[in-house]
PDB file of N, CA, C and O in Angstrom:
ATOM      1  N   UNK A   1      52.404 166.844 -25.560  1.00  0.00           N
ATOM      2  CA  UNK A   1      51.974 168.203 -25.314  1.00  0.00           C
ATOM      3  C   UNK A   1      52.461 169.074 -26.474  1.00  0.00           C
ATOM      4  O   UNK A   1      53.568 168.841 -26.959  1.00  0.00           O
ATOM      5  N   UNK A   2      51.589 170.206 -27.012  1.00  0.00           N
ATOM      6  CA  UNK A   2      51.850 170.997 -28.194  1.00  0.00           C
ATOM      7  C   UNK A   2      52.347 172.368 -27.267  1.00  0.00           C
ATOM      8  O   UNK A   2      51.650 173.040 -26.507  1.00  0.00           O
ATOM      9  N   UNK A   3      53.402 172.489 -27.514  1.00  0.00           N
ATOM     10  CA  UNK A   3      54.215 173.626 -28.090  1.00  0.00           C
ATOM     11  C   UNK A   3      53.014 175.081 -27.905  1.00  0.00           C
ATOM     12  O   UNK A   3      52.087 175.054 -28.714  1.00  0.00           O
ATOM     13  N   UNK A   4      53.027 176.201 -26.966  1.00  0.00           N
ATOM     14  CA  UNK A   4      52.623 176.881 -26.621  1.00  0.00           C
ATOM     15  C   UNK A   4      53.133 178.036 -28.234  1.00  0.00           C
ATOM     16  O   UNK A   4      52.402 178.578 -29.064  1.00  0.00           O
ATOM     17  N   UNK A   5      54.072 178.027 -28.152  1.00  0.00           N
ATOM     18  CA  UNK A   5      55.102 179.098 -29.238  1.00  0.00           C
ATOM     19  C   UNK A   5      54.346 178.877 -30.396  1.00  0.00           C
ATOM     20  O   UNK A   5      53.494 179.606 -30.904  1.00  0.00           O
ATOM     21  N   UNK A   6      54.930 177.342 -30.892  1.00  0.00           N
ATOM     22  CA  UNK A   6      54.885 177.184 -32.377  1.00  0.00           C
ATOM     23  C   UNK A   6      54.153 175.987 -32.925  1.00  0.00           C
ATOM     24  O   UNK A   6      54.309 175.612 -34.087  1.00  0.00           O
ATOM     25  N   UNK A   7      53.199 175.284 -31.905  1.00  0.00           N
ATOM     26  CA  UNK A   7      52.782 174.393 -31.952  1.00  0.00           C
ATOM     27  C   UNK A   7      52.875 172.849 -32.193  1.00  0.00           C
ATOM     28  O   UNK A   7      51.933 172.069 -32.334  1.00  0.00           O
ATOM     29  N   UNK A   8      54.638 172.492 -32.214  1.00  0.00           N
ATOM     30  CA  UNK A   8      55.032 171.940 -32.749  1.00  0.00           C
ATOM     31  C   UNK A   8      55.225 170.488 -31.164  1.00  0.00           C
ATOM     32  O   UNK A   8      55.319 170.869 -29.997  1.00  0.00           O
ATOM     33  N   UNK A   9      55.238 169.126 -31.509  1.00  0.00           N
ATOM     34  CA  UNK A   9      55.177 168.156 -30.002  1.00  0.00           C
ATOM     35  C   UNK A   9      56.487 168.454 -29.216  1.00  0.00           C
ATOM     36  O   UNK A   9      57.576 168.848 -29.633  1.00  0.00           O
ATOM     37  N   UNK A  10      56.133 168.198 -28.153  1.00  0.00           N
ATOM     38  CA  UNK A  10      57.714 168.826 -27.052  1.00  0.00           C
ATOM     39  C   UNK A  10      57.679 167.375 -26.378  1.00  0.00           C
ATOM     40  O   UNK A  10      56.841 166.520 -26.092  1.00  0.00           O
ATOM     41  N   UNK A  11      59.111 167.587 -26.281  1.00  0.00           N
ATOM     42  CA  UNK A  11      59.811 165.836 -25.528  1.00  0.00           C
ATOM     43  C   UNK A  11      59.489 166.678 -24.193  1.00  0.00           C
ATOM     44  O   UNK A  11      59.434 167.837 -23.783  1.00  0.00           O
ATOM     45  N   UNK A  12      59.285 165.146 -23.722  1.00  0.00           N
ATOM     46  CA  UNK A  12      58.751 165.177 -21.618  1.00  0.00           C
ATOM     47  C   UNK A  12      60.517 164.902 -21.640  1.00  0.00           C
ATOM     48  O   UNK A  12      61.434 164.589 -22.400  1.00  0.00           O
ATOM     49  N   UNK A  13      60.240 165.248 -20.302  1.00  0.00           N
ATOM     50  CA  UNK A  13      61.611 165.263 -19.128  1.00  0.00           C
ATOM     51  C   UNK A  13      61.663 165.782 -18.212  1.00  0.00           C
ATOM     52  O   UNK A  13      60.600 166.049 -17.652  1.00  0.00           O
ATOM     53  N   UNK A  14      62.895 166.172 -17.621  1.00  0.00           N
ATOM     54  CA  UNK A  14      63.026 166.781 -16.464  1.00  0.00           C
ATOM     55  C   UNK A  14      64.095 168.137 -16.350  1.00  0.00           C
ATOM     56  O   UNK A  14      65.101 168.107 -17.058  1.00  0.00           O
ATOM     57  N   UNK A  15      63.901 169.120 -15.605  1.00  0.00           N
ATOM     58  CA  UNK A  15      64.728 169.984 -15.384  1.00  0.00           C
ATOM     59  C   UNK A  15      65.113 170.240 -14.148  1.00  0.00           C
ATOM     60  O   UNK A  15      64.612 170.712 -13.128  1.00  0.00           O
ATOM     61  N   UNK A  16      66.484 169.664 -14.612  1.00  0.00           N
ATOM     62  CA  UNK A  16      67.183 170.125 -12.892  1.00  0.00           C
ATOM     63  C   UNK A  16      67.984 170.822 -12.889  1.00  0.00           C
ATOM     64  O   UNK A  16      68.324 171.347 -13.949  1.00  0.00           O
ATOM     65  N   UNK A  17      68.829 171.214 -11.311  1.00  0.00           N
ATOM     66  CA  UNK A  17      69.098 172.125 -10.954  1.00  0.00           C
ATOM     67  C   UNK A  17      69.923 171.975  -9.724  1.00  0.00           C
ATOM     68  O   UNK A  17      69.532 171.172  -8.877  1.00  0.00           O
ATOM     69  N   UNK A  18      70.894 172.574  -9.546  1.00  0.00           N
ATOM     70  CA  UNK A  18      71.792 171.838  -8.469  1.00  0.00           C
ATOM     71  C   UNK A  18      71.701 172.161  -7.411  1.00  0.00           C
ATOM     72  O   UNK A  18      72.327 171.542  -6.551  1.00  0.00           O
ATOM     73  N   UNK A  19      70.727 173.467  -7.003  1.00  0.00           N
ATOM     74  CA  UNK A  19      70.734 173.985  -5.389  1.00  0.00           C
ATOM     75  C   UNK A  19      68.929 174.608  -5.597  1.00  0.00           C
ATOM     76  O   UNK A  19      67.873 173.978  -5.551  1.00  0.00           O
ATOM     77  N   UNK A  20      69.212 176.117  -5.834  1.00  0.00           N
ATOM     78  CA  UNK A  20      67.779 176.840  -5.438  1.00  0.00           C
ATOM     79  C   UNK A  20      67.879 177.076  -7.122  1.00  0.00           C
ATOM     80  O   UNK A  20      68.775 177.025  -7.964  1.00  0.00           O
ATOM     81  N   UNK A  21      65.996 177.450  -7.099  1.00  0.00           N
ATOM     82  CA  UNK A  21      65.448 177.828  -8.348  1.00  0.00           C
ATOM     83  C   UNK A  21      64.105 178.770  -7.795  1.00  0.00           C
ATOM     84  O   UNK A  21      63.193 178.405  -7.053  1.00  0.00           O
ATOM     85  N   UNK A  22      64.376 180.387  -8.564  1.00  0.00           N
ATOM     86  CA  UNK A  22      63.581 181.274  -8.172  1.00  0.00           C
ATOM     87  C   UNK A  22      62.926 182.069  -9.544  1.00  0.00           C
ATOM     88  O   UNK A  22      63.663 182.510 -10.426  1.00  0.00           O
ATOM     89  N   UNK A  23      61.864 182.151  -9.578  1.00  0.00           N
ATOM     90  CA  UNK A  23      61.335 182.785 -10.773  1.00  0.00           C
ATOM     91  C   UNK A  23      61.136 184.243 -10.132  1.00  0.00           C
ATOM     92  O   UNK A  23      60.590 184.455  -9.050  1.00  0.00           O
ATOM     93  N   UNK A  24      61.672 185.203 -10.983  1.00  0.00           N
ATOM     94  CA  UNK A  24      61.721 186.619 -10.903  1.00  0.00           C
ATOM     95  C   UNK A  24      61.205 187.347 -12.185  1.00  0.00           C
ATOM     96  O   UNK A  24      61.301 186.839 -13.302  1.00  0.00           O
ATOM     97  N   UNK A  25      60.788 188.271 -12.005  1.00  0.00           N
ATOM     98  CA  UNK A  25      60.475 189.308 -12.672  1.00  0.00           C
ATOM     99  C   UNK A  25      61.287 189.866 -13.834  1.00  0.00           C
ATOM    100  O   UNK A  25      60.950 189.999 -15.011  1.00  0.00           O
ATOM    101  N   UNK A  26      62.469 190.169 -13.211  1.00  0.00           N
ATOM    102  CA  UNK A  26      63.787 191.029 -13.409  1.00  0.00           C
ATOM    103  C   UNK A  26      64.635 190.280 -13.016  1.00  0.00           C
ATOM    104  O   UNK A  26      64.385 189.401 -12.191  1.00  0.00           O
ATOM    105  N   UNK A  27      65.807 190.474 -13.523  1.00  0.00           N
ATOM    106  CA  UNK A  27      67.045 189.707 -13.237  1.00  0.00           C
ATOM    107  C   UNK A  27      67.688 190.375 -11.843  1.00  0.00           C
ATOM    108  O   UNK A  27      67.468 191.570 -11.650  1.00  0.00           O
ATOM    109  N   UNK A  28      68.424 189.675 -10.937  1.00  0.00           N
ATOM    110  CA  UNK A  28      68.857 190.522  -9.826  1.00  0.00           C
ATOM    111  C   UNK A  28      69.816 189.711  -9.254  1.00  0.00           C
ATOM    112  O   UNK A  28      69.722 188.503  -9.469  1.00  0.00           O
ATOM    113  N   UNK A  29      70.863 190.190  -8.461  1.00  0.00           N
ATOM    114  CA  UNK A  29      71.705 189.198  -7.586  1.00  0.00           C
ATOM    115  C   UNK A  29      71.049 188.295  -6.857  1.00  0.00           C
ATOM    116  O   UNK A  29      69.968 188.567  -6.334  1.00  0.00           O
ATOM    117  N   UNK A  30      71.636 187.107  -6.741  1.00  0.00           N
ATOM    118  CA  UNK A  30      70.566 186.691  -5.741  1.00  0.00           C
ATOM    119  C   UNK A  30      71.243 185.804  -4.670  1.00  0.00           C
ATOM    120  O   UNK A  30      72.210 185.047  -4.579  1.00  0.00           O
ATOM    121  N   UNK A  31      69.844 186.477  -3.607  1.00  0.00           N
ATOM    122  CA  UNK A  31      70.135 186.361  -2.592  1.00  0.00           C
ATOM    123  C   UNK A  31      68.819 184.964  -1.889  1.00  0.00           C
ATOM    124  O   UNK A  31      67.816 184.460  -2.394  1.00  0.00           O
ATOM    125  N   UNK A  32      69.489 184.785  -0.601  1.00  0.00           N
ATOM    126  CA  UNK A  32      68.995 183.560  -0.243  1.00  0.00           C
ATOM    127  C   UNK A  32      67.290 183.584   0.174  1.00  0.00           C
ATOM    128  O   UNK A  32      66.648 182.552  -0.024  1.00  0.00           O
ATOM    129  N   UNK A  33      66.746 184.546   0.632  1.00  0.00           N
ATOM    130  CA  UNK A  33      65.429 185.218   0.295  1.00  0.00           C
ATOM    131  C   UNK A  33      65.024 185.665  -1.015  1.00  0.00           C
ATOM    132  O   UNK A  33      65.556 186.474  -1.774  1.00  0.00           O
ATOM    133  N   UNK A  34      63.851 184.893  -1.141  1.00  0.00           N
ATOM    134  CA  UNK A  34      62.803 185.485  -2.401  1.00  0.00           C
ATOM    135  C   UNK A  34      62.465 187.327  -2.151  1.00  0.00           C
ATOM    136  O   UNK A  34      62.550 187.883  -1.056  1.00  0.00           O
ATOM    137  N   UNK A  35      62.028 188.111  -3.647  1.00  0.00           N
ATOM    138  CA  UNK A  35      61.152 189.307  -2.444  1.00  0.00           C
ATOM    139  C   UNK A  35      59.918 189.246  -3.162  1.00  0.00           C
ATOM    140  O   UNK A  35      59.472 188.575  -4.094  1.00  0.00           O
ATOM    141  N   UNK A  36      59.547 190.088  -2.487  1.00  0.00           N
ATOM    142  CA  UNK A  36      57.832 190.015  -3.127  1.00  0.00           C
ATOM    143  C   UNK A  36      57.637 189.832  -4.567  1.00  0.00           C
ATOM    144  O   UNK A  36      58.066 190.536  -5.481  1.00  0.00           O
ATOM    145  N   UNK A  37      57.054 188.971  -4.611  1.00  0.00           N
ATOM    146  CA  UNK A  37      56.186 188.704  -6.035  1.00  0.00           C
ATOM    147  C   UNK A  37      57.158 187.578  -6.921  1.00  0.00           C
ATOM    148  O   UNK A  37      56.978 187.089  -8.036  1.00  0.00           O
ATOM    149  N   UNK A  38      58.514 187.351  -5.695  1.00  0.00           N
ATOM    150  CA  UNK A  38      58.913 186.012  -6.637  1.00  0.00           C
ATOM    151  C   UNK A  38      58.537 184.419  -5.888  1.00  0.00           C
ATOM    152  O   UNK A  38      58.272 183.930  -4.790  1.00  0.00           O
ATOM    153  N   UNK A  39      58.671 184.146  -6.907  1.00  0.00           N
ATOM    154  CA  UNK A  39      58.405 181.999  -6.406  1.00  0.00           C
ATOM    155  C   UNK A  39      59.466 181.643  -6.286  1.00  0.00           C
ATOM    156  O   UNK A  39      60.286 182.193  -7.021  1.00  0.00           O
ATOM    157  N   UNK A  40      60.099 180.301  -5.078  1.00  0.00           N
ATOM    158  CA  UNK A  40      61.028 179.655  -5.031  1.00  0.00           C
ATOM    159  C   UNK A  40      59.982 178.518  -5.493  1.00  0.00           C
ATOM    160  O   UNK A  40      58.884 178.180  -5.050  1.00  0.00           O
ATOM    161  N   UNK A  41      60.610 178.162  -6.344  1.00  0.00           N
ATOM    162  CA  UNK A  41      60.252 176.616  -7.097  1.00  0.00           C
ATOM    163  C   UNK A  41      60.505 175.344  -6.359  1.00  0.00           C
ATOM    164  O   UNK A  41      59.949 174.247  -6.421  1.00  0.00           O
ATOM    165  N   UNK A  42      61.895 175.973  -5.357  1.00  0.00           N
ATOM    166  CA  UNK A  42      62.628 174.729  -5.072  1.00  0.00           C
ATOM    167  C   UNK A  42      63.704 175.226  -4.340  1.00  0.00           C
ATOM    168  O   UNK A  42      63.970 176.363  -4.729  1.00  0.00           O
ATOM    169  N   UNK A  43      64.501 174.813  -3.358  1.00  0.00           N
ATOM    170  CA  UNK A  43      65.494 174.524  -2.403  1.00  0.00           C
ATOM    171  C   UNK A  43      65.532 173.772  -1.640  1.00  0.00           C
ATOM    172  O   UNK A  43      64.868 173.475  -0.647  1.00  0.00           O
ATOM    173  N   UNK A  44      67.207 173.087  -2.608  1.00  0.00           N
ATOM    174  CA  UNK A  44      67.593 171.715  -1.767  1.00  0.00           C
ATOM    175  C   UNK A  44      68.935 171.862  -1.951  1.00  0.00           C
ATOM    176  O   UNK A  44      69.251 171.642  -3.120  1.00  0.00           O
ATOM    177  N   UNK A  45      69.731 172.116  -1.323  1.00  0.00           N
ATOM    178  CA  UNK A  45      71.163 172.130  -1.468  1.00  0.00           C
ATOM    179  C   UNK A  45      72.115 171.179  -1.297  1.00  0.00           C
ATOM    180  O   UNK A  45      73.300 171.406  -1.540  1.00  0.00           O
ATOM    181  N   UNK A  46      71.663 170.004  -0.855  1.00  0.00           N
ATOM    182  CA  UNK A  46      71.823 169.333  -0.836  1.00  0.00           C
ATOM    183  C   UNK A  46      71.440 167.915  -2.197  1.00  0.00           C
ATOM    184  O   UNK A  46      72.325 167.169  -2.615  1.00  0.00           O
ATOM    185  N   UNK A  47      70.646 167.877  -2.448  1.00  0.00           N
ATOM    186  CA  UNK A  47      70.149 166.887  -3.632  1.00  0.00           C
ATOM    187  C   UNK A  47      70.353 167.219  -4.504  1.00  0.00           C
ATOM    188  O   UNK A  47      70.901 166.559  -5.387  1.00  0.00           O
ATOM    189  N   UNK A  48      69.904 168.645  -4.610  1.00  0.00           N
ATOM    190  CA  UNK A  48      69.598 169.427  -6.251  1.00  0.00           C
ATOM    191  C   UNK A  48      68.106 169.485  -5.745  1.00  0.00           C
ATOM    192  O   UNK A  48      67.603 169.381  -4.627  1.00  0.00           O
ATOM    193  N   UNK A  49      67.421 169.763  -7.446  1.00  0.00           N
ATOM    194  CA  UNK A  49      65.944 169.999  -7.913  1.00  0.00           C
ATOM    195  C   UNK A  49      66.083 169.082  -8.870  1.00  0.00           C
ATOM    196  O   UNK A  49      67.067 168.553  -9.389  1.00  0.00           O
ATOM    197  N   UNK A  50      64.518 168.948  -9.065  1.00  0.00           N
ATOM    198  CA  UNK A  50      64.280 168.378 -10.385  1.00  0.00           C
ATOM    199  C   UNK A  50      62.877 168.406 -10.505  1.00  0.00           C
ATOM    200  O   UNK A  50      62.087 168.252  -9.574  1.00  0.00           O
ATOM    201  N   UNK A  51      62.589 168.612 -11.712  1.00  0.00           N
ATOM    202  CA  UNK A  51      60.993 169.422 -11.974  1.00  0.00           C
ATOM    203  C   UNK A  51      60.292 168.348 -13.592  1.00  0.00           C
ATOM    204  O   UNK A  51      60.998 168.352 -14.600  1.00  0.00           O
ATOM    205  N   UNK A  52      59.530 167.895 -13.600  1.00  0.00           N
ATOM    206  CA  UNK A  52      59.077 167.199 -14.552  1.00  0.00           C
ATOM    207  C   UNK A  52      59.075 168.864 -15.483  1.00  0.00           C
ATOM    208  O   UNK A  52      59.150 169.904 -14.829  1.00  0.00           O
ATOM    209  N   UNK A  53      58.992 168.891 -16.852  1.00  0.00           N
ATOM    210  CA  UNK A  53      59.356 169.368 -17.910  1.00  0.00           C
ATOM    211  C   UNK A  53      58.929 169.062 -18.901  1.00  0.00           C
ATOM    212  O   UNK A  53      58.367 167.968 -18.963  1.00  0.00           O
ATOM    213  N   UNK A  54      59.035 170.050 -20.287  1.00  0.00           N
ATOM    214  CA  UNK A  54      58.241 170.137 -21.430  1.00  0.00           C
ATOM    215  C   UNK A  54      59.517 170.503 -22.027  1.00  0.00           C
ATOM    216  O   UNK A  54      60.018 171.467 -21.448  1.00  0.00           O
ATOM    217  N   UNK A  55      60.593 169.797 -23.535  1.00  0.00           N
ATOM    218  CA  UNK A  55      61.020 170.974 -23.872  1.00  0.00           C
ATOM    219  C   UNK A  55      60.700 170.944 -25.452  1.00  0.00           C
ATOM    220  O   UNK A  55      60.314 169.902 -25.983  1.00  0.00           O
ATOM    221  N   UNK A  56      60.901 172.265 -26.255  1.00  0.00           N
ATOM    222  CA  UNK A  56      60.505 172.549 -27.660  1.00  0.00           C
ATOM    223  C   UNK A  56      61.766 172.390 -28.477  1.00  0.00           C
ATOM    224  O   UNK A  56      62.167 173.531 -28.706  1.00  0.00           O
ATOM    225  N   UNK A  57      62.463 171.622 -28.947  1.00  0.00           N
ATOM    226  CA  UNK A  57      63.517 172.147 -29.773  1.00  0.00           C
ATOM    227  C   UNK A  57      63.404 172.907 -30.497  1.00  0.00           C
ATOM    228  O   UNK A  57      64.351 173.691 -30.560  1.00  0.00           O
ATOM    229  N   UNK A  58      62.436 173.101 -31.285  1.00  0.00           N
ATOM    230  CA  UNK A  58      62.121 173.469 -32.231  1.00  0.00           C
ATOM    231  C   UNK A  58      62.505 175.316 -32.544  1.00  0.00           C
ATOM    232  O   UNK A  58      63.144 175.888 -33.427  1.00  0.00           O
ATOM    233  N   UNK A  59      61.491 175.959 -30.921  1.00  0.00           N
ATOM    234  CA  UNK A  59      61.641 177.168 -30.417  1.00  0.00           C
ATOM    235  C   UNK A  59      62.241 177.678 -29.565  1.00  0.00           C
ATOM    236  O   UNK A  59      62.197 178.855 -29.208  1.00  0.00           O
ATOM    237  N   UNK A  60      63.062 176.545 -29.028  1.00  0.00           N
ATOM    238  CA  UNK A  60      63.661 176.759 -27.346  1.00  0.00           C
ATOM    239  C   UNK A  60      63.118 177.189 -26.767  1.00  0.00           C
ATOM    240  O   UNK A  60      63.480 178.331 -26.483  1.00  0.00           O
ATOM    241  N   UNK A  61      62.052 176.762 -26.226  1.00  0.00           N
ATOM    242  CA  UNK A  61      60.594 177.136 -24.764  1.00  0.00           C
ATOM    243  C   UNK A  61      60.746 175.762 -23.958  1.00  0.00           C
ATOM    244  O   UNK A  61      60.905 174.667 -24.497  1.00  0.00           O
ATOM    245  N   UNK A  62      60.674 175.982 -22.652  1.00  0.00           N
ATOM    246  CA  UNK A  62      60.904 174.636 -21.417  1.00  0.00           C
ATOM    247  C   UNK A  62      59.297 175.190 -21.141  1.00  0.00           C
ATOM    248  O   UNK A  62      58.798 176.287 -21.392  1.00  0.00           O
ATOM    249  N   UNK A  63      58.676 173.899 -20.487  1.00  0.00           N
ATOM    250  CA  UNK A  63      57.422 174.742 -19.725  1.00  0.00           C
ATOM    251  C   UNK A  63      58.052 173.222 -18.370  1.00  0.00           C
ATOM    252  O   UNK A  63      58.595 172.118 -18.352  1.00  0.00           O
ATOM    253  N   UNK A  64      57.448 174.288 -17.458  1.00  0.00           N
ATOM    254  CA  UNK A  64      57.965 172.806 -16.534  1.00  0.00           C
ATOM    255  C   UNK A  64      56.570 172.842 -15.182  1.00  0.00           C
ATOM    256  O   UNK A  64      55.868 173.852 -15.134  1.00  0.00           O
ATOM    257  N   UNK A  65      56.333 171.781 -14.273  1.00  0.00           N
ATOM    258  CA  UNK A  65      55.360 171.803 -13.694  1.00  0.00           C
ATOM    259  C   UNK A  65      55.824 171.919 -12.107  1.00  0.00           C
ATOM    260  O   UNK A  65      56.592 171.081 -11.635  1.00  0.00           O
ATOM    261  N   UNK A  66      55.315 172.994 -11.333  1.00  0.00           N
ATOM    262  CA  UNK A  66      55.729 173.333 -10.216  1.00  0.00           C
ATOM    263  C   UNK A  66      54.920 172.745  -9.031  1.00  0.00           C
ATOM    264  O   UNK A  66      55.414 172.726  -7.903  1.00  0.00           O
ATOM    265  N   UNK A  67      53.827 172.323  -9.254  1.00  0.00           N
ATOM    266  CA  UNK A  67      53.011 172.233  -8.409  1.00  0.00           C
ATOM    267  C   UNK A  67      52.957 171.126  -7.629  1.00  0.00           C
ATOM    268  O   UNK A  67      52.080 171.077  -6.766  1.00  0.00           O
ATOM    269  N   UNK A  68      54.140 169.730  -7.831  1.00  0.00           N
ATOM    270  CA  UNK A  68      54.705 169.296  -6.626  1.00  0.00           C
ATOM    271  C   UNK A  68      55.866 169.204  -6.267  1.00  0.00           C
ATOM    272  O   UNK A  68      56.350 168.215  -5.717  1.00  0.00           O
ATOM    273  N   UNK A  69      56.821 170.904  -6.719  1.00  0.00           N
ATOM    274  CA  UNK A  69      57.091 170.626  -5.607  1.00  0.00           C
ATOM    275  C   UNK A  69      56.909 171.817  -4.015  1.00  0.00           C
ATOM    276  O   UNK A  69      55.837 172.161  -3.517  1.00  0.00           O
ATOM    277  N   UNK A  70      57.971 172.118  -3.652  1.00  0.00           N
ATOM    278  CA  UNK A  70      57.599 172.763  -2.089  1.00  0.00           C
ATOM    279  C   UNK A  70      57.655 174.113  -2.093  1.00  0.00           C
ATOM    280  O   UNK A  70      57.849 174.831  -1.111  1.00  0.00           O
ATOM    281  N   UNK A  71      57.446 174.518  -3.449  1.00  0.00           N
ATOM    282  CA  UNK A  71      57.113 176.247  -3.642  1.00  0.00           C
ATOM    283  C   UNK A  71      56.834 177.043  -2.958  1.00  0.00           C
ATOM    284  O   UNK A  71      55.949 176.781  -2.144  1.00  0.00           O
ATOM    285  N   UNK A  72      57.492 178.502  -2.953  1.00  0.00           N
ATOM    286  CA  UNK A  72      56.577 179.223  -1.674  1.00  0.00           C
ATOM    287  C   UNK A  72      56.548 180.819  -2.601  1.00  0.00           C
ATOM    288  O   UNK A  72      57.449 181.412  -3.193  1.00  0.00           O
ATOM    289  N   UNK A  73      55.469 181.061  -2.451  1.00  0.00           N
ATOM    290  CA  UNK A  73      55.276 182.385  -2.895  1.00  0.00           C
ATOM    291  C   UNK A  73      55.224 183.598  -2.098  1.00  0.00           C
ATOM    292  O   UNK A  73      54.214 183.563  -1.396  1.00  0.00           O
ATOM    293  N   UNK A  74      55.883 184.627  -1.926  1.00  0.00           N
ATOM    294  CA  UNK A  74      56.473 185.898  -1.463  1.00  0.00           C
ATOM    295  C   UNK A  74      55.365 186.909  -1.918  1.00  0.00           C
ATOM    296  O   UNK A  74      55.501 188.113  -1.700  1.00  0.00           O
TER     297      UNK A  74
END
């Protein structure tokens, strides 16, 4: 896969994560509820996460693929 940034090939992998993973807007404390307009990617507090992945060395850009796992959008 080419590199969105700089076009340059990005190593496959994985990105994990040891409990919850929430994509936000804005940075904010966080709390165990999403609020509107963010995605939980993932919560497992138990296992971790882990997300198949894209990364760039080149530019430092991750792109990673959400769509299996148990996402919920707010």
């Amino acid at each position: 896969m080419r590199c969105p940034g700089c076009g340059e090939e990005m190593e496959p992998g994985f990105l994990q994560s040891g409990q919850r993973m929430v994509w936000v807007k804005t940075p904010h404390k966080i709390s165990l509820l999403q609020k509107k307009g963010e995605v939980l990617l993932g919560n497992n507090v138990f296992e971790g996460l882990s997300f198949e992945a894209y990364i760039c060395k080149s530019c430092k850009k991750v792109l990673l693929d959400y769509s299996t796992s148990d996402y919920k959008e707010k």
